[in-house]
Short mmCIF file of the C-alpha atoms (twelve columns), coordinates in Angstrom:
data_MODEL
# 
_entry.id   MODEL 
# 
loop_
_atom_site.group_PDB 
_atom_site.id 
_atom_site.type_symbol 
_atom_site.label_atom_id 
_atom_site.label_alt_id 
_atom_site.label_comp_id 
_atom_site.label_asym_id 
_atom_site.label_seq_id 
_atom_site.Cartn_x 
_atom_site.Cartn_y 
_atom_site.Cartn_z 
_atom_site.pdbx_PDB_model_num 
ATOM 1   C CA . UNK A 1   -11.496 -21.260 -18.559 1 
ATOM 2   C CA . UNK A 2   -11.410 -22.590 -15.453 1 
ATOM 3   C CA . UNK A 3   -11.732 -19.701 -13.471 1 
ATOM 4   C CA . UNK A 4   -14.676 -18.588 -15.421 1 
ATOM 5   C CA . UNK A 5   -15.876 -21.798 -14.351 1 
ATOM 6   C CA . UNK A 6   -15.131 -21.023 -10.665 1 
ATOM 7   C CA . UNK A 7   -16.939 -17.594 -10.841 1 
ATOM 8   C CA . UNK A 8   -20.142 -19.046 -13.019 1 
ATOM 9   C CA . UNK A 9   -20.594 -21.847 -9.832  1 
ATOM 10  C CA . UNK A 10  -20.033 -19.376 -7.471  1 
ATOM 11  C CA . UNK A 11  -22.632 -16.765 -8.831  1 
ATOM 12  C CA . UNK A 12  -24.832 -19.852 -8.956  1 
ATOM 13  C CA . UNK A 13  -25.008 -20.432 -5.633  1 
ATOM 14  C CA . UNK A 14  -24.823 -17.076 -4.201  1 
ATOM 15  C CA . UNK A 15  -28.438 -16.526 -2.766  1 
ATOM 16  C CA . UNK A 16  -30.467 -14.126 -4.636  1 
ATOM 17  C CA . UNK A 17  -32.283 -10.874 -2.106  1 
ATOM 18  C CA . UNK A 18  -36.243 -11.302 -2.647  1 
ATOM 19  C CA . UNK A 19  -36.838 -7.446  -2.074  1 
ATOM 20  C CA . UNK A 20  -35.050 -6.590  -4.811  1 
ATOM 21  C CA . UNK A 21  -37.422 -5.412  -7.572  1 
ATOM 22  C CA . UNK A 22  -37.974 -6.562  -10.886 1 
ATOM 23  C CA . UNK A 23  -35.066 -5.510  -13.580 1 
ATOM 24  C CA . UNK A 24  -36.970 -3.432  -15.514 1 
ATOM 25  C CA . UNK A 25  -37.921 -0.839  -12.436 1 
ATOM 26  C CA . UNK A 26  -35.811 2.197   -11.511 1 
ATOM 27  C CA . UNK A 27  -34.418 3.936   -8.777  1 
ATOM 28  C CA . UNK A 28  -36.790 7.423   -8.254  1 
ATOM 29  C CA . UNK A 29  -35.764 8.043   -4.812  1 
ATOM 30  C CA . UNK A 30  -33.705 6.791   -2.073  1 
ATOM 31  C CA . UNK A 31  -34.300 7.755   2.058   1 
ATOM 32  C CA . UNK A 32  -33.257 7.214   5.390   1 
ATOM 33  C CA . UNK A 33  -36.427 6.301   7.583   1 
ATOM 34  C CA . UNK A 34  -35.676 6.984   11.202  1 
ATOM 35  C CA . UNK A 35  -38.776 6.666   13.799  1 
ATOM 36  C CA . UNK A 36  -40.547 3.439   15.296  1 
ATOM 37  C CA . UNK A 37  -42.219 0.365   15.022  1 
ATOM 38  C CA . UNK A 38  -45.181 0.050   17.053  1 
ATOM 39  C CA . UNK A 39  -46.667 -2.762  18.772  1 
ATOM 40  C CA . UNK A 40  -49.262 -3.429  21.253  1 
ATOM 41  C CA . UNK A 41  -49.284 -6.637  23.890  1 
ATOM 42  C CA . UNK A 42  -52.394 -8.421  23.750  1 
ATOM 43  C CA . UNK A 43  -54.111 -11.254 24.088  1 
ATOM 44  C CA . UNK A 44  -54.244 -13.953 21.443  1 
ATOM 45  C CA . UNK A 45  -56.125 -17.069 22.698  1 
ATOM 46  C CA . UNK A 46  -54.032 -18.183 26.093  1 
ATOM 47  C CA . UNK A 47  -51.008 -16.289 24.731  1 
ATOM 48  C CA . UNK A 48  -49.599 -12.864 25.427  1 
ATOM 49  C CA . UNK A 49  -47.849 -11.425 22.487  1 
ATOM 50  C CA . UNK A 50  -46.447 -7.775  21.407  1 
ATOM 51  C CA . UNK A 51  -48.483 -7.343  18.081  1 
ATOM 52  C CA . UNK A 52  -47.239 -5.029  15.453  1 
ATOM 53  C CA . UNK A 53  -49.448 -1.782  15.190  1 
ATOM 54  C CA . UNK A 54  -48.139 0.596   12.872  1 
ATOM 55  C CA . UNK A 55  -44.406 2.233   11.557  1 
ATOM 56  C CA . UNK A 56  -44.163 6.212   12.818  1 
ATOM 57  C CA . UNK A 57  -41.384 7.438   10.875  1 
ATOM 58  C CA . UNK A 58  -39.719 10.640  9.658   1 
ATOM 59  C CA . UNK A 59  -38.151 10.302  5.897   1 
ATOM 60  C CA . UNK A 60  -35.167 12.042  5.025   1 
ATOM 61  C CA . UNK A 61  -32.376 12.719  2.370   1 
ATOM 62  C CA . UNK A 62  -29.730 11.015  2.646   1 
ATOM 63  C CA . UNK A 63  -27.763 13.680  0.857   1 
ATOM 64  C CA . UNK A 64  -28.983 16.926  2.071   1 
ATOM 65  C CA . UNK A 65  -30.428 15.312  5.578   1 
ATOM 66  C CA . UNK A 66  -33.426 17.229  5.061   1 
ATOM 67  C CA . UNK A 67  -37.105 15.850  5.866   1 
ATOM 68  C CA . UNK A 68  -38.704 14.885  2.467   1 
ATOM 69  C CA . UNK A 69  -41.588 12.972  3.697   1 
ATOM 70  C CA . UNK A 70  -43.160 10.252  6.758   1 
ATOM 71  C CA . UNK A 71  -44.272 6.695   6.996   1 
ATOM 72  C CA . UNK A 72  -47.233 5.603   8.889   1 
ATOM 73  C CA . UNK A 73  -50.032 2.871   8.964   1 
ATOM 74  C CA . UNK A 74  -50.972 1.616   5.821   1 
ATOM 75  C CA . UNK A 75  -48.308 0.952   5.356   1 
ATOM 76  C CA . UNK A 76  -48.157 4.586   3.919   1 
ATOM 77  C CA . UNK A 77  -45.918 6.623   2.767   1 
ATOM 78  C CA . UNK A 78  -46.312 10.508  1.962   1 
ATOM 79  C CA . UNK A 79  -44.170 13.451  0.439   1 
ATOM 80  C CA . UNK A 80  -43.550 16.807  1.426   1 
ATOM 81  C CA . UNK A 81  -45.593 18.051  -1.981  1 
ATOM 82  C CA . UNK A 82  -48.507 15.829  -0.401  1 
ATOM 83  C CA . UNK A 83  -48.477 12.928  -2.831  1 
ATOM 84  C CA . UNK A 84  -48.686 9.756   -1.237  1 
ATOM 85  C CA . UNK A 85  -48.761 5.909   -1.795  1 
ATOM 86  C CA . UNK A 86  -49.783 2.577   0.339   1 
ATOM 87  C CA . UNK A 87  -47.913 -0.549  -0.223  1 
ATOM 88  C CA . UNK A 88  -48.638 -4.301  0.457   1 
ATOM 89  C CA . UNK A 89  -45.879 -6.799  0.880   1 
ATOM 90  C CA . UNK A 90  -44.606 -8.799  -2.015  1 
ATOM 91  C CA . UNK A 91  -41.537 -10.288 -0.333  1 
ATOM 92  C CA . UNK A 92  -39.719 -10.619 2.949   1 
ATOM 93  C CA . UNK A 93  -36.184 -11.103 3.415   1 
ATOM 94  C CA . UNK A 94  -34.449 -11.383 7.388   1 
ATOM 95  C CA . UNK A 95  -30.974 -10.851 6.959   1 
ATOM 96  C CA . UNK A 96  -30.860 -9.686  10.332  1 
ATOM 97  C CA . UNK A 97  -32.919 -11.711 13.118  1 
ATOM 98  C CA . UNK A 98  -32.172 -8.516  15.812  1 
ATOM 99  C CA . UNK A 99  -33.627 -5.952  13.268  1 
ATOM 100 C CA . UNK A 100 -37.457 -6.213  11.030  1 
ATOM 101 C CA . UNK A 101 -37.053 -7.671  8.128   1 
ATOM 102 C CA . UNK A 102 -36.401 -6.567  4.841   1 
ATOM 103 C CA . UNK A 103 -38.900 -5.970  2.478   1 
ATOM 104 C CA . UNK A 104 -40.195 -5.458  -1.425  1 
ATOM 105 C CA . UNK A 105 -43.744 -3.828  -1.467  1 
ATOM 106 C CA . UNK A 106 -46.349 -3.254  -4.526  1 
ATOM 107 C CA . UNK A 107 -47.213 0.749   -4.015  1 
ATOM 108 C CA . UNK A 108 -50.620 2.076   -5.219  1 
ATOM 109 C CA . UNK A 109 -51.426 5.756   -4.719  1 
ATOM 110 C CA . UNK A 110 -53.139 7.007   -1.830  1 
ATOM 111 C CA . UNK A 111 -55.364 9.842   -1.987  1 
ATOM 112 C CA . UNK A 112 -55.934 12.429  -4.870  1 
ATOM 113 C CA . UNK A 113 -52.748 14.587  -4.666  1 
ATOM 114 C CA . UNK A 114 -50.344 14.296  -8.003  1 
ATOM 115 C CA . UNK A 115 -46.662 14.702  -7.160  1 
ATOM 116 C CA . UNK A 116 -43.160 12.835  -6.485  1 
ATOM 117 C CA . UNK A 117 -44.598 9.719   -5.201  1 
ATOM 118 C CA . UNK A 118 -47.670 9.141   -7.849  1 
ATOM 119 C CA . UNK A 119 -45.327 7.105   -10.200 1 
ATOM 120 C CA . UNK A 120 -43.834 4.848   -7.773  1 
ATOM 121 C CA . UNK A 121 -44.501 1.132   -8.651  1 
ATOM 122 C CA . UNK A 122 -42.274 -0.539  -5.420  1 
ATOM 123 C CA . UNK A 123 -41.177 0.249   -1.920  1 
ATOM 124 C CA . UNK A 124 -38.103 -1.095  -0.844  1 
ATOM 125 C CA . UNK A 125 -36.822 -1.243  2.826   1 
ATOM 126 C CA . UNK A 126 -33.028 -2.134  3.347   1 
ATOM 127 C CA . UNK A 127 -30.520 -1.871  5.840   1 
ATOM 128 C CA . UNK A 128 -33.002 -2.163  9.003   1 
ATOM 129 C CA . UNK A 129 -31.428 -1.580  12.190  1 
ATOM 130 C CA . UNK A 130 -33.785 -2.359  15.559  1 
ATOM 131 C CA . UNK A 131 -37.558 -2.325  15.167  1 
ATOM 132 C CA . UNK A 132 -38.265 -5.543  16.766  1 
ATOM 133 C CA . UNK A 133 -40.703 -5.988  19.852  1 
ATOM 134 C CA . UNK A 134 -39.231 -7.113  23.085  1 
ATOM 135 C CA . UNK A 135 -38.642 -10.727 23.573  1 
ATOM 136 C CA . UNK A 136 -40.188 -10.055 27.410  1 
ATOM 137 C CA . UNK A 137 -42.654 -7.789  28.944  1 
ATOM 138 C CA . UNK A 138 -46.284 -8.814  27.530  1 
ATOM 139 C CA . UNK A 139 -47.901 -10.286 30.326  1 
ATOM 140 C CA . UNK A 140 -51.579 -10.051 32.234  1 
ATOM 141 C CA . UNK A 141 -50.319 -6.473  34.092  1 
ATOM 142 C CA . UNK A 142 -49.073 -4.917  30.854  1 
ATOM 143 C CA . UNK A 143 -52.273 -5.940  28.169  1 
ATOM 144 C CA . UNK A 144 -53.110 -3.069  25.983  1 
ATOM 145 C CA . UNK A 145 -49.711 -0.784  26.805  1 
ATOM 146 C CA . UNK A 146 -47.813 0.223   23.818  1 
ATOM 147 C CA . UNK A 147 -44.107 -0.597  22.892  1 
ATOM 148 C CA . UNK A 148 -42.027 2.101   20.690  1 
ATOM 149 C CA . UNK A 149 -39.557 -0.264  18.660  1 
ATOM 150 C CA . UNK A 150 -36.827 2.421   17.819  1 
ATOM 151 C CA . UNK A 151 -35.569 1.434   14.359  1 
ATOM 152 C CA . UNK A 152 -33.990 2.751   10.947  1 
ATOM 153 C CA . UNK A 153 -33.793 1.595   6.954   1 
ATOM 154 C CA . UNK A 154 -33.195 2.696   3.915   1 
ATOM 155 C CA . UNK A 155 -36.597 3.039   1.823   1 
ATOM 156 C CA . UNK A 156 -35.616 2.766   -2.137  1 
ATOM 157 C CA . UNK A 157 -38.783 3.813   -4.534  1 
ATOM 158 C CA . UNK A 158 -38.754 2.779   -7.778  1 
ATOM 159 C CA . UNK A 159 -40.519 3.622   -11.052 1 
ATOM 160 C CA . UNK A 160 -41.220 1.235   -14.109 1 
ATOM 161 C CA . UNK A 161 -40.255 3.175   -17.406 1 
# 
């Protein structure tokens, strides 16, 4: 009894991950997203900051290692068979301060084309390693030049049944 107890309090207090998606959705697909954050240095009133532009990334299995889609600005992401879906952000989660957060996106389709992505109801990215913008470097010489965050997650899709 007791150590039921002990394991109730400490499931209690162990912190539950906002990007994880409701119970009732499903696992469709699960990739490795290797490519870049982008980010621009400009001017915001008197400061100087590196402002995220858009994600350039190749998707792949993580299985075969073969390219089954990209991600781009949108955020977007799109299949080989053309389907494709935009997302908007639900919840963020930093596990990591020296890599982009995590994150749990809504995904509506993009475009016309039916296929492997035109059920997806969430976007999940884990496991980020890099992305971030430099902590140096946007200043008065350097407005307008473009930073290439190298970076990596894992991008779960999931389907509500």
């Amino acid at each position: 009894m007791l150590l039921s107890l002990a394991l109730l309090t400490l499931s209690l207090a162990q912190p539950t991950d906002p990007t994880l998606p409701p119970s009732s959705a499903h696992v469709a697909y699960t990739v490795e997203g290797r490519g870049d954050q982008i980010y621009r240095c400009t001017q915001q009133g008197s400061a100087l900051i590196w402002t995220f532009q858009s994600p350039e990334a190749k998707l792949f299995d993580p299985v075969t290692h073969e390219q089954t889609g990209t991600h781009s600005a949108g955020p977007t992401w799109t299949w080989n068979d053309g389907s494709a879906i935009s997302g908007k952000v639900l919840e963020k989660s930093s596990p990591d301060p020296a890599s982009i957060p995590w994150l749990l996106l809504v995904a509506t389709p993009s475009g016309s084309k039916p296929g492997a992505l035109s059920s997806v109801a969430f976007v999940r990215r884990s496991d980020t390693h890099g992305g971030n913008p430099p902590a140096t470097g946007c200043d008065v010489q350097h407005v307008g030049e473009i930073f290439r965050a190298p970076y990596t997650a894992t991008y779960t899709f999931y389907i509500k049944p």
